[in-house]
N, C-alpha and C positions, 0 to 999 in steps of 0.2 A: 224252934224254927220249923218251919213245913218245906214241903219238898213241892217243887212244882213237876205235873205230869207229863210234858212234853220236852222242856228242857233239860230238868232236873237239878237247876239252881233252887239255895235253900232262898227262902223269901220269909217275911215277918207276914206277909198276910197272901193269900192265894183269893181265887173267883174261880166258883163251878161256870164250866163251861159245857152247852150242849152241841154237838157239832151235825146232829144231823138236818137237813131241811124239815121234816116230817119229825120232827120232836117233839112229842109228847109224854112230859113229866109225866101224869096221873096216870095213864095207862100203856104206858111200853117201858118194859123195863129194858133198863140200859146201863154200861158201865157208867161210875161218876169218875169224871179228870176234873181236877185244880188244877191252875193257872197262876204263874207269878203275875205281876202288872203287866210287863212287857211282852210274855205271850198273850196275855188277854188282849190286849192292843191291836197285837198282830191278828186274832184269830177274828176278834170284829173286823177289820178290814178286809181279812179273806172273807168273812163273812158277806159284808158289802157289794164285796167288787163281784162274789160270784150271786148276787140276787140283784148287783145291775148288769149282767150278763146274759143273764134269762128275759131281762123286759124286751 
C-alpha cells in the first residue's frame, strides 16, 4: 500500500502532484507529494477554481 501526502490514507495507487503556479519539473527543484484519487480530485479543483480567479 502507499501512503497519501496530504491526507495520509493508505491507497493502492497515488498521483504526483505539483502545487505551485510557476512549476517547473526540469529546473526547480521541489519536494515530491503523492496523492490518493480523492485528494487529487480535490487539489485539481483547487487548482481550477484558483486559475479562474486570476482571469
Amino acid at each position: 500500500m502507499l501512503r497519501c501526502d496530504f491526507c495520509g490514507k493508505e491507497s493502492e495507487s497515488v498521483k504526483r502532484v505539483a502545487i505551485d503556479d510557476d512549476y517547473d519539473r526540469l529546473s526547480v527543484k521541489h519536494e515530491r507529494k503523492y496523492a490518493c484519487p480523492e485528494c487529487s480530485v480535490k487539489k485539481d479543483k483547487e487548482r481550477a477554481k484558483n486559475s479562474s480567479d486570476r482571469s
